[in-house]
PyMOL Python script that loads the backbone (N, CA, C, O; Angstrom):
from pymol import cmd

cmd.read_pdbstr("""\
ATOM      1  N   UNK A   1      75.249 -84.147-201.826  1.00  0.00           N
ATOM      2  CA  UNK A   1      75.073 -85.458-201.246  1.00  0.00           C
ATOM      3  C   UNK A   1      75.263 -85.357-199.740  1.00  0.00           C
ATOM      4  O   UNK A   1      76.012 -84.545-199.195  1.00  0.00           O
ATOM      5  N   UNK A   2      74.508 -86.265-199.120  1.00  0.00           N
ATOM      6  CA  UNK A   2      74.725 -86.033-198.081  1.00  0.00           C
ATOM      7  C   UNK A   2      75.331 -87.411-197.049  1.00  0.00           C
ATOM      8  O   UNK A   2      74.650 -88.154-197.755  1.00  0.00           O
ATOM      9  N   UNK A   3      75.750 -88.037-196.400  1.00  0.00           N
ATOM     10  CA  UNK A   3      76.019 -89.023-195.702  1.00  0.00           C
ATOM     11  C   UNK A   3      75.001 -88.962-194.503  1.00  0.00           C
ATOM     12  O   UNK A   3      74.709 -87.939-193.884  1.00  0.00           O
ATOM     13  N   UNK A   4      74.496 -90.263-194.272  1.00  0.00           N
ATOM     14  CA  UNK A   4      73.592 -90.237-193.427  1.00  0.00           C
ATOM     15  C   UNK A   4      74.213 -91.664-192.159  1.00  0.00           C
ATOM     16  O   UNK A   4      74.666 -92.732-192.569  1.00  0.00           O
ATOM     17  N   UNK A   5      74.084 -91.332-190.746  1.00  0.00           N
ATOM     18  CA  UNK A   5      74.258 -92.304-189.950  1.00  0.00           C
ATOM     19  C   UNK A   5      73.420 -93.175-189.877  1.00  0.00           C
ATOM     20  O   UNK A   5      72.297 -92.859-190.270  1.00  0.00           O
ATOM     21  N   UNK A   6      73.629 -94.603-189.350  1.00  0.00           N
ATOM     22  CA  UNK A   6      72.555 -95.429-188.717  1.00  0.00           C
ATOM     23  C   UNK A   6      72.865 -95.431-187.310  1.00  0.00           C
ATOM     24  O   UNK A   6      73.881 -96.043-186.983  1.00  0.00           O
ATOM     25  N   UNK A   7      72.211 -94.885-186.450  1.00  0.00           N
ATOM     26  CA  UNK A   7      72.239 -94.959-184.396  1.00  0.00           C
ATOM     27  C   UNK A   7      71.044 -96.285-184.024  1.00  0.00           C
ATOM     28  O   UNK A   7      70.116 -96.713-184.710  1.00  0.00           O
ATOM     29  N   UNK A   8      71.513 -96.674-182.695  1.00  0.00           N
ATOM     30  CA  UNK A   8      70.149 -97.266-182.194  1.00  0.00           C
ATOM     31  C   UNK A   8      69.458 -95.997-181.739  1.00  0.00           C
ATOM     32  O   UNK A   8      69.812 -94.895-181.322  1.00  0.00           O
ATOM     33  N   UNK A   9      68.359 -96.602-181.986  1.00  0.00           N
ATOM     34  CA  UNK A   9      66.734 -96.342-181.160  1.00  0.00           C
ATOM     35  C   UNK A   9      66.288 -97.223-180.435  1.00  0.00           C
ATOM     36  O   UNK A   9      65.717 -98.095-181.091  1.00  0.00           O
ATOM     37  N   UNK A  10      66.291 -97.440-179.054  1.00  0.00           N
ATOM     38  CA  UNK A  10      65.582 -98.211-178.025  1.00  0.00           C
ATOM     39  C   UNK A  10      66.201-100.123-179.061  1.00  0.00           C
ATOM     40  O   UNK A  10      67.322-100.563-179.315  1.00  0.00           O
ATOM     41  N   UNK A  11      64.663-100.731-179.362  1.00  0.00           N
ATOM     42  CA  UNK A  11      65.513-102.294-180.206  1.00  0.00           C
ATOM     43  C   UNK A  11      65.389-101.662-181.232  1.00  0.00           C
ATOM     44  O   UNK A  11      65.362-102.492-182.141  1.00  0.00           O
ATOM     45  N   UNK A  12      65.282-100.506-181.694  1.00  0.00           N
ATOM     46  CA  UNK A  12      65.160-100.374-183.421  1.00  0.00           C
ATOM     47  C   UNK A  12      66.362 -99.384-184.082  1.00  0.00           C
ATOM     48  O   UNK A  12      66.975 -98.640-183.317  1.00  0.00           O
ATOM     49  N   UNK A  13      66.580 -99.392-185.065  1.00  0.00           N
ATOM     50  CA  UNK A  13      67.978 -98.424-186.214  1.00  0.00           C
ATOM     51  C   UNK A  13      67.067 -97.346-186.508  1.00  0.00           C
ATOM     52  O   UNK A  13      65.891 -97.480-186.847  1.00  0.00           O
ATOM     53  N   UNK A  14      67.539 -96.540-186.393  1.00  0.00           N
ATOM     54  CA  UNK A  14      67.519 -94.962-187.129  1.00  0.00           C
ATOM     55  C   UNK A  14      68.124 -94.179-187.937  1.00  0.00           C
ATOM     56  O   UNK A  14      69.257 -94.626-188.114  1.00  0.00           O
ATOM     57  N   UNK A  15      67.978 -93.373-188.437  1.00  0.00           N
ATOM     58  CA  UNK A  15      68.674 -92.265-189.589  1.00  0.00           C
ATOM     59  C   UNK A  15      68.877 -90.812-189.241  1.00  0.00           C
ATOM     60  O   UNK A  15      68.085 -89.925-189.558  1.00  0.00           O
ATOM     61  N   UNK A  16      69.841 -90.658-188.657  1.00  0.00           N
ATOM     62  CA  UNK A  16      69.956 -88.979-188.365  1.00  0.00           C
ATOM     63  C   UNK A  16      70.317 -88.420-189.424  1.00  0.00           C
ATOM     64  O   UNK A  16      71.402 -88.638-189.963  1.00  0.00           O
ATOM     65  N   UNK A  17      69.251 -87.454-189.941  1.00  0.00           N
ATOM     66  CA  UNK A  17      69.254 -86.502-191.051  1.00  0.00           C
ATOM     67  C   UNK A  17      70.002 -84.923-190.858  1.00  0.00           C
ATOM     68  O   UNK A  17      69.710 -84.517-189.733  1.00  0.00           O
ATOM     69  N   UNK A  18      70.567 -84.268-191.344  1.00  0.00           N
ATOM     70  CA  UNK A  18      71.147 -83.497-191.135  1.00  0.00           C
ATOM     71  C   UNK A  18      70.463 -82.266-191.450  1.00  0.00           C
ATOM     72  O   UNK A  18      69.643 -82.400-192.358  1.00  0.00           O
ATOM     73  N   UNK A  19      70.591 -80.752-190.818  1.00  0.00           N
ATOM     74  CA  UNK A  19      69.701 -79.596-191.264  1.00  0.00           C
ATOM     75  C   UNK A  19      69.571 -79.720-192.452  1.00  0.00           C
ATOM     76  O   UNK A  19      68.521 -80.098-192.971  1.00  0.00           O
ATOM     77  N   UNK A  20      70.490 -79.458-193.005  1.00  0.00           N
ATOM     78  CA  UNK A  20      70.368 -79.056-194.487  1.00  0.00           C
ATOM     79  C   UNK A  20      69.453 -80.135-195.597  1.00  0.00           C
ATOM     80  O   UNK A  20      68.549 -79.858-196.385  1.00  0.00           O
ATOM     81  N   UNK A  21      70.094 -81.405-195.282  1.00  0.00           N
ATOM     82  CA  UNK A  21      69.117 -82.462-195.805  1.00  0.00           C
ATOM     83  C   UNK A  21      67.204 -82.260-195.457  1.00  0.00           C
ATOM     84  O   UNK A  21      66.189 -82.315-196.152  1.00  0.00           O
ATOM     85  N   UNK A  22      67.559 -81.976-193.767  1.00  0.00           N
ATOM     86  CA  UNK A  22      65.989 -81.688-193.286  1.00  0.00           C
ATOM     87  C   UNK A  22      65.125 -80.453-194.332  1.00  0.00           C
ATOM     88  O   UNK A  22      63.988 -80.598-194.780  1.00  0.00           O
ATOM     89  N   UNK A  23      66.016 -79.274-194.540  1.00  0.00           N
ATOM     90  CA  UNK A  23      65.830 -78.051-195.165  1.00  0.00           C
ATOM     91  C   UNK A  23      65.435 -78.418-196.956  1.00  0.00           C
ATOM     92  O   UNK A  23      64.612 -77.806-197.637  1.00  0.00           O
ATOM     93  N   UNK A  24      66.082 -79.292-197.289  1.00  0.00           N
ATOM     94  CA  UNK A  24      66.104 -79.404-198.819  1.00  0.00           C
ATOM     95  C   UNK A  24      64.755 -80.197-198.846  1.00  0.00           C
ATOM     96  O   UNK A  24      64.059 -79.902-199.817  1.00  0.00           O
ATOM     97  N   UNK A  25      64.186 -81.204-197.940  1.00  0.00           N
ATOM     98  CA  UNK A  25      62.917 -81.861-197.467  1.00  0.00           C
ATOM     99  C   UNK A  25      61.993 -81.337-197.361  1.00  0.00           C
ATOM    100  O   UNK A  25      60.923 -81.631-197.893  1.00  0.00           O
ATOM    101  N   UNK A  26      62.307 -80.111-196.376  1.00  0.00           N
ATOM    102  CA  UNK A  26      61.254 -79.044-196.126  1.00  0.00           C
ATOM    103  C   UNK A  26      60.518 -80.144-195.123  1.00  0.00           C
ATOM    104  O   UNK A  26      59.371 -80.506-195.388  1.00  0.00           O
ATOM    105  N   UNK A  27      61.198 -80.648-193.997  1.00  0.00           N
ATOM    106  CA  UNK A  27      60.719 -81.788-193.014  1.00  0.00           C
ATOM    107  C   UNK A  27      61.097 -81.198-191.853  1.00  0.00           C
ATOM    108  O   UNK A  27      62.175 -80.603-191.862  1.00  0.00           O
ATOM    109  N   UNK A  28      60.294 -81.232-190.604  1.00  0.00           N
ATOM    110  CA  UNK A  28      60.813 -80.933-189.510  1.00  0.00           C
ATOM    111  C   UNK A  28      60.218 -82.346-188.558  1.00  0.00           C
ATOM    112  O   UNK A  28      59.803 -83.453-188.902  1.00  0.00           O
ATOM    113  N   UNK A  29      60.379 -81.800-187.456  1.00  0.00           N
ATOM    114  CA  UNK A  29      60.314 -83.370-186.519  1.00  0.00           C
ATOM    115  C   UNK A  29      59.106 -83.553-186.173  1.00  0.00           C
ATOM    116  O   UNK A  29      58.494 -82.653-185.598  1.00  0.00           O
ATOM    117  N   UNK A  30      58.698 -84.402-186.373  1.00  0.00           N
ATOM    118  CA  UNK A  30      56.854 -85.224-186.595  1.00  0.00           C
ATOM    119  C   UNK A  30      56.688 -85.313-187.826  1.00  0.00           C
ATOM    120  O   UNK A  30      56.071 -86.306-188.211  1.00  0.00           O
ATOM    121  N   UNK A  31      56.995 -84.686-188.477  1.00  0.00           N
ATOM    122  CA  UNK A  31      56.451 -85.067-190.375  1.00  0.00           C
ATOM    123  C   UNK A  31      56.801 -86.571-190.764  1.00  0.00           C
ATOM    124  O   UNK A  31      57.637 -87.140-190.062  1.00  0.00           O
ATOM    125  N   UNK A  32      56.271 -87.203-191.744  1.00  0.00           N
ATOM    126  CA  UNK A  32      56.339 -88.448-192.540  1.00  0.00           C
ATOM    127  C   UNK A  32      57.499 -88.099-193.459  1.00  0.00           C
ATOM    128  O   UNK A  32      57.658 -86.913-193.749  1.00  0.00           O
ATOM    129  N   UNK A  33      58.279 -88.972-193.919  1.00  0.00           N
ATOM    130  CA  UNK A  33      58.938 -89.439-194.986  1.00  0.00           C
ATOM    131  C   UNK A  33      59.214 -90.640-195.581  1.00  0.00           C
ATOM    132  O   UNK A  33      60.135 -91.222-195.010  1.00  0.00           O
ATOM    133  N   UNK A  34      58.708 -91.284-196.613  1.00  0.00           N
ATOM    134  CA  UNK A  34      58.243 -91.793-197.372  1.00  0.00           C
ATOM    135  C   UNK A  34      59.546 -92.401-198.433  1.00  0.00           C
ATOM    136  O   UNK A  34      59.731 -91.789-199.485  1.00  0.00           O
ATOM    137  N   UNK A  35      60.325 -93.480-198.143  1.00  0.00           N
ATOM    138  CA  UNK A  35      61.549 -94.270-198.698  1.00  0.00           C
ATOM    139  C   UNK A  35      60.944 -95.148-199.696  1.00  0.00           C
ATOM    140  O   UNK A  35      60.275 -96.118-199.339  1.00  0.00           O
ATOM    141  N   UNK A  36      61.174 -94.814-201.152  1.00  0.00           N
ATOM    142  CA  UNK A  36      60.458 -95.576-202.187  1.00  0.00           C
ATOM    143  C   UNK A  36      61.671 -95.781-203.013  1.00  0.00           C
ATOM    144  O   UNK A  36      62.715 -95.131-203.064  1.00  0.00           O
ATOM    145  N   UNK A  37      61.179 -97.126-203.817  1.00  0.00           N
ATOM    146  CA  UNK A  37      62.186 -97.420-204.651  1.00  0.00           C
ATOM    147  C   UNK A  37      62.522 -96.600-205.915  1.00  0.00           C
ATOM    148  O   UNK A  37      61.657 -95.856-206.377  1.00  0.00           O
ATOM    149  N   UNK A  38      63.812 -96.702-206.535  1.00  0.00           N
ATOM    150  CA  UNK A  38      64.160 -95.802-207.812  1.00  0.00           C
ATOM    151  C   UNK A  38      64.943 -96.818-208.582  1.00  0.00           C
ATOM    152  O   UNK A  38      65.521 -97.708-207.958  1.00  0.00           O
ATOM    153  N   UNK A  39      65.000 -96.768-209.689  1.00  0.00           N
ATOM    154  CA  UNK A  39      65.742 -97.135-210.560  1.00  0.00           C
ATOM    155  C   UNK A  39      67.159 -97.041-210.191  1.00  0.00           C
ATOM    156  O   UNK A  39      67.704 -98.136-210.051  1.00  0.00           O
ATOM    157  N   UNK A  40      67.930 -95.951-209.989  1.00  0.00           N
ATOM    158  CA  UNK A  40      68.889 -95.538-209.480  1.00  0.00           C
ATOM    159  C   UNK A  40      69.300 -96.085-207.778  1.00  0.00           C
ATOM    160  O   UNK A  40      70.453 -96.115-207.346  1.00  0.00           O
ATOM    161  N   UNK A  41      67.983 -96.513-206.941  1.00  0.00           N
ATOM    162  CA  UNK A  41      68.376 -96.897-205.572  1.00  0.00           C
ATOM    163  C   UNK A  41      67.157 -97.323-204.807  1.00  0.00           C
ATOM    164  O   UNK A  41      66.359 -98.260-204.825  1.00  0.00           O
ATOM    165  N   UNK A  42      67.403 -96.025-204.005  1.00  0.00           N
ATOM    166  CA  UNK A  42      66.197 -95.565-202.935  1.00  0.00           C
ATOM    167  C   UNK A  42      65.646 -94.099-203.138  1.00  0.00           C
ATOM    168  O   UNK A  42      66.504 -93.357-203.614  1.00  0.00           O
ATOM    169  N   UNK A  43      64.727 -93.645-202.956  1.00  0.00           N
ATOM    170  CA  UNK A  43      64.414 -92.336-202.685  1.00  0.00           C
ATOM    171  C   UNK A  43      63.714 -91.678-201.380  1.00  0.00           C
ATOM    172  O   UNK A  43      62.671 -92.163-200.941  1.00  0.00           O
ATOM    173  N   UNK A  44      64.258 -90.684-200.849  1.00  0.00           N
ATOM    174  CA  UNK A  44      63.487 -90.415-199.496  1.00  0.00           C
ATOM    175  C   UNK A  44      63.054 -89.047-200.109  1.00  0.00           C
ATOM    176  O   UNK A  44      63.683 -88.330-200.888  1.00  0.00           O
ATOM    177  N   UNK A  45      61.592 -88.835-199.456  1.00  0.00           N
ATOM    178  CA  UNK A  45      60.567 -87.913-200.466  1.00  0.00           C
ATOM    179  C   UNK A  45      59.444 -87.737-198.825  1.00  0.00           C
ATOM    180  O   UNK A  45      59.084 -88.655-198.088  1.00  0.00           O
ATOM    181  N   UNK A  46      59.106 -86.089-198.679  1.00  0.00           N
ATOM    182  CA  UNK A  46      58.004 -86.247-198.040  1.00  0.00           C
ATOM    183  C   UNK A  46      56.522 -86.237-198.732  1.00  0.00           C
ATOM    184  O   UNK A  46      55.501 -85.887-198.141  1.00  0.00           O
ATOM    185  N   UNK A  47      56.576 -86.621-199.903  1.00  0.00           N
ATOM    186  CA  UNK A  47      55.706 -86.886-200.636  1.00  0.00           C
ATOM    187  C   UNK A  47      55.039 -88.275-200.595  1.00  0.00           C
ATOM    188  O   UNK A  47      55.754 -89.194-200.994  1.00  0.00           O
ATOM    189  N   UNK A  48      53.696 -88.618-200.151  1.00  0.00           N
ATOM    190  CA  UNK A  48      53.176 -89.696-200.295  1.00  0.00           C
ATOM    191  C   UNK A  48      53.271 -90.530-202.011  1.00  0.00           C
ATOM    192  O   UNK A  48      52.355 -90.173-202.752  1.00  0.00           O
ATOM    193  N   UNK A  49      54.205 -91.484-202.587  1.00  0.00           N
ATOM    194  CA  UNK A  49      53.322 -91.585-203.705  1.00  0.00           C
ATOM    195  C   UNK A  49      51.632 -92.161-203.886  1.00  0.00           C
ATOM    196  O   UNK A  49      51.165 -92.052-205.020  1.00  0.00           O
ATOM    197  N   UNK A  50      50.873 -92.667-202.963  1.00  0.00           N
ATOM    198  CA  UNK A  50      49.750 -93.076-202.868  1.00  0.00           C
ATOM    199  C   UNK A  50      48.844 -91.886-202.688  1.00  0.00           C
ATOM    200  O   UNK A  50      47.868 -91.761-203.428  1.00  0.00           O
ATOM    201  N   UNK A  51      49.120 -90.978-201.719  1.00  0.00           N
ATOM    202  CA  UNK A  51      48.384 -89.985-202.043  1.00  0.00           C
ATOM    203  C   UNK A  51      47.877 -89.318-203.446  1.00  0.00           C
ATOM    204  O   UNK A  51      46.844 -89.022-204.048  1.00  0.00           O
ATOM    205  N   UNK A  52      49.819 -89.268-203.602  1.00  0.00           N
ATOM    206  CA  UNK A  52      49.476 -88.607-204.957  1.00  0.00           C
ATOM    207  C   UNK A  52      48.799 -89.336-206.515  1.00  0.00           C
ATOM    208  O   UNK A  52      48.518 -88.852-207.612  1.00  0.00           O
ATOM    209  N   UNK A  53      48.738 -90.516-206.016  1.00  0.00           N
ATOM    210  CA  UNK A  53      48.434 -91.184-207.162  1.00  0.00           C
ATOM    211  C   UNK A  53      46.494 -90.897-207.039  1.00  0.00           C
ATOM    212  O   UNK A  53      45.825 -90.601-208.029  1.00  0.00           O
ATOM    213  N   UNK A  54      45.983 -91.046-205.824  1.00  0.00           N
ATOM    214  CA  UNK A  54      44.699 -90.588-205.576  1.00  0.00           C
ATOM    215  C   UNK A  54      44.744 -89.356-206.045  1.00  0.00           C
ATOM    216  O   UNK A  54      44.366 -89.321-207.216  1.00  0.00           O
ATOM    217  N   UNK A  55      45.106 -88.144-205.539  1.00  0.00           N
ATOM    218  CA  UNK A  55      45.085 -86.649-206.248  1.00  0.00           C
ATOM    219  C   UNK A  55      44.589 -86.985-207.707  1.00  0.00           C
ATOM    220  O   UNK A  55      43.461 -86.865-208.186  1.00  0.00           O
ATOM    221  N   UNK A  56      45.906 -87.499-208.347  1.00  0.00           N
ATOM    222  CA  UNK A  56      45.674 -87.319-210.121  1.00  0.00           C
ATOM    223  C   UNK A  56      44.313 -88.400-210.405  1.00  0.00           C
ATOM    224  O   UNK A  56      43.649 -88.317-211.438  1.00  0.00           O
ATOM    225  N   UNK A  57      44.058 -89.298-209.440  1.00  0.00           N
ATOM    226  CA  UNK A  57      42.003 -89.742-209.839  1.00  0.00           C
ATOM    227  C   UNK A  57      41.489 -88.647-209.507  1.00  0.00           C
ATOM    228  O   UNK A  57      41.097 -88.080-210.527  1.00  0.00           O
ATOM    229  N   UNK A  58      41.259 -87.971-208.467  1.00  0.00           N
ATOM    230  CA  UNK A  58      40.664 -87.187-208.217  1.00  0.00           C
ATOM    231  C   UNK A  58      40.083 -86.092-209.231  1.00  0.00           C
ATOM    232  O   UNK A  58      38.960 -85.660-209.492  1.00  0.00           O
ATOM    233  N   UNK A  59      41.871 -85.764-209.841  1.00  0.00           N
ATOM    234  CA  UNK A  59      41.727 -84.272-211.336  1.00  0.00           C
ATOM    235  C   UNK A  59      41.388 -84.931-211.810  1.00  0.00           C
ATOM    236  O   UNK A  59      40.231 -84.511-211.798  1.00  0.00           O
ATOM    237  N   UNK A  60      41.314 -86.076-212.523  1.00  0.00           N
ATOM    238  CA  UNK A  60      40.663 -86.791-213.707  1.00  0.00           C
ATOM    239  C   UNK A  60      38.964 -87.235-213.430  1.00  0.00           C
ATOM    240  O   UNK A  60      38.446 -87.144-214.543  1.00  0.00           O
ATOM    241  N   UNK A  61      38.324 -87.497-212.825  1.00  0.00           N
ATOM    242  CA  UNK A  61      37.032 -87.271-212.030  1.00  0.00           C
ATOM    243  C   UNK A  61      36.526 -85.588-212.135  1.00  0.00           C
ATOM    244  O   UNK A  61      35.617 -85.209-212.875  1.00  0.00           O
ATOM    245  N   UNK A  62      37.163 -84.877-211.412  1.00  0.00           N
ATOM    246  CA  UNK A  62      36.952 -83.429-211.310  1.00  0.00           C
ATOM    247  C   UNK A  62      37.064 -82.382-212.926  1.00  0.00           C
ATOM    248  O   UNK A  62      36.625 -81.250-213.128  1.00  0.00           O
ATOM    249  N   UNK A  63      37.680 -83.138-213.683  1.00  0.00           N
ATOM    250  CA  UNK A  63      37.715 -82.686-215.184  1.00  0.00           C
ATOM    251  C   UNK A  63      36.519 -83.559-216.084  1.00  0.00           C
ATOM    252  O   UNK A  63      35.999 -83.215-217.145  1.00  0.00           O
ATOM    253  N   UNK A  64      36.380 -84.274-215.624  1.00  0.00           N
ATOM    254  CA  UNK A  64      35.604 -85.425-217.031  1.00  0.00           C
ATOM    255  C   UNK A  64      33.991 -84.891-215.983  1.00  0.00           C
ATOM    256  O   UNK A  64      32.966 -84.808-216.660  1.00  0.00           O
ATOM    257  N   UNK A  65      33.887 -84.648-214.820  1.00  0.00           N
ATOM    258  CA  UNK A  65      32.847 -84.953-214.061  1.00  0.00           C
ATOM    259  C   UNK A  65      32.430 -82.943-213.550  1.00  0.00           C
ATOM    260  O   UNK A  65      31.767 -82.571-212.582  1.00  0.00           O
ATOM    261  N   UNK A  66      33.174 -81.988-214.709  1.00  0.00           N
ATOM    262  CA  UNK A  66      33.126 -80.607-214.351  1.00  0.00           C
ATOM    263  C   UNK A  66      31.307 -80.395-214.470  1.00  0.00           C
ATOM    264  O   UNK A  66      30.969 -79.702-213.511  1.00  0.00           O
ATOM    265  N   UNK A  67      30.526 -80.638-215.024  1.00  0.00           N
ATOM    266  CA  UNK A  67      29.451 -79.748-214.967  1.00  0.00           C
ATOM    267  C   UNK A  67      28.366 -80.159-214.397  1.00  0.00           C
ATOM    268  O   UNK A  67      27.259 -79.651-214.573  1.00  0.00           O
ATOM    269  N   UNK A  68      28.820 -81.888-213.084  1.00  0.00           N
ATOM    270  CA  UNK A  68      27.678 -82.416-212.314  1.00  0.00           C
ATOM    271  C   UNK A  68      28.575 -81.510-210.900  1.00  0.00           C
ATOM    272  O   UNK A  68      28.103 -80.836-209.984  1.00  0.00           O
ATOM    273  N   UNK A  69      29.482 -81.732-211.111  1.00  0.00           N
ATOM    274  CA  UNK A  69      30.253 -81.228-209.728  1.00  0.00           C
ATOM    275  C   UNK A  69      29.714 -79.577-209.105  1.00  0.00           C
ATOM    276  O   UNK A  69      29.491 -79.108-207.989  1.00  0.00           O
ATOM    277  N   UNK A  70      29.660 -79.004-210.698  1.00  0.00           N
ATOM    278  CA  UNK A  70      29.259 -77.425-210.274  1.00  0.00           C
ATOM    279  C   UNK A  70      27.728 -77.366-210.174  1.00  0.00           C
ATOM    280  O   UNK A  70      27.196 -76.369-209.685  1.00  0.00           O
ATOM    281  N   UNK A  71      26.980 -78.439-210.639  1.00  0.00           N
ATOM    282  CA  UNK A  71      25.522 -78.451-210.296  1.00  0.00           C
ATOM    283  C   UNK A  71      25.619 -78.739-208.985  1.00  0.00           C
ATOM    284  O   UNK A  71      25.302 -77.817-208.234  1.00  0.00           O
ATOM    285  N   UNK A  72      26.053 -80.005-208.364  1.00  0.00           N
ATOM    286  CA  UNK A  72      26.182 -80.025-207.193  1.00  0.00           C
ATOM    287  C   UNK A  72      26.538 -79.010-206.192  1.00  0.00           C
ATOM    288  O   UNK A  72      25.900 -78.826-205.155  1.00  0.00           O
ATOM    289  N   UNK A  73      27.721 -78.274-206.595  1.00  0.00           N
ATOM    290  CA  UNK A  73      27.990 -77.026-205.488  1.00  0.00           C
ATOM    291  C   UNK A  73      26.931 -76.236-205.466  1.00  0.00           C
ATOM    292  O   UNK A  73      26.564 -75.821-204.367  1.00  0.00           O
ATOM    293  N   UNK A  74      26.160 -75.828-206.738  1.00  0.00           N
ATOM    294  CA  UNK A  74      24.950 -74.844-206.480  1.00  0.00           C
ATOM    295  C   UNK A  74      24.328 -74.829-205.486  1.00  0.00           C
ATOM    296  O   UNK A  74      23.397 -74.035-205.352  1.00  0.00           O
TER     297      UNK A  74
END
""", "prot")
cmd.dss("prot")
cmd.show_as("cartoon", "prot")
cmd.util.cbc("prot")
cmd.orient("prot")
């Protein structure tokens, strides 16, 4: 677990994340992170869930739609 601060930023609050938190993220400075709700709370994830919810249309298109897709690449 980790404890996280709130600092100002200019008029806005911030979150200083700590290496190790950054490391377990696999986030460095410019990347997105993405605070979604959980059952349990909050979750901070550099995972889009919207992206990923497009991805899995995508495999499902790319599986049901396998033998126009490879005509097409021809």
């Amino acid at each position: 677990m980790h404890t996280l601060k709130i600092v100002q930023v200019g008029n806005s609050l911030g979150v200083v994340l700590p290496k190790e938190a950054l490391a377990e993220l696999r986030a460095a400075k410019g990347d997105a992170l993405y605070l979604t709700s959980a059952p349990d709370g909050m979750r901070l994830t550099p995972y889009s869930p919207k992206f990923a919810g497009q991805i899995e249309i995508a495999r499902d298109v790319m599986r049901r739609r396998r033998h126009t897709l490879r005509t097409l690449a021809d």
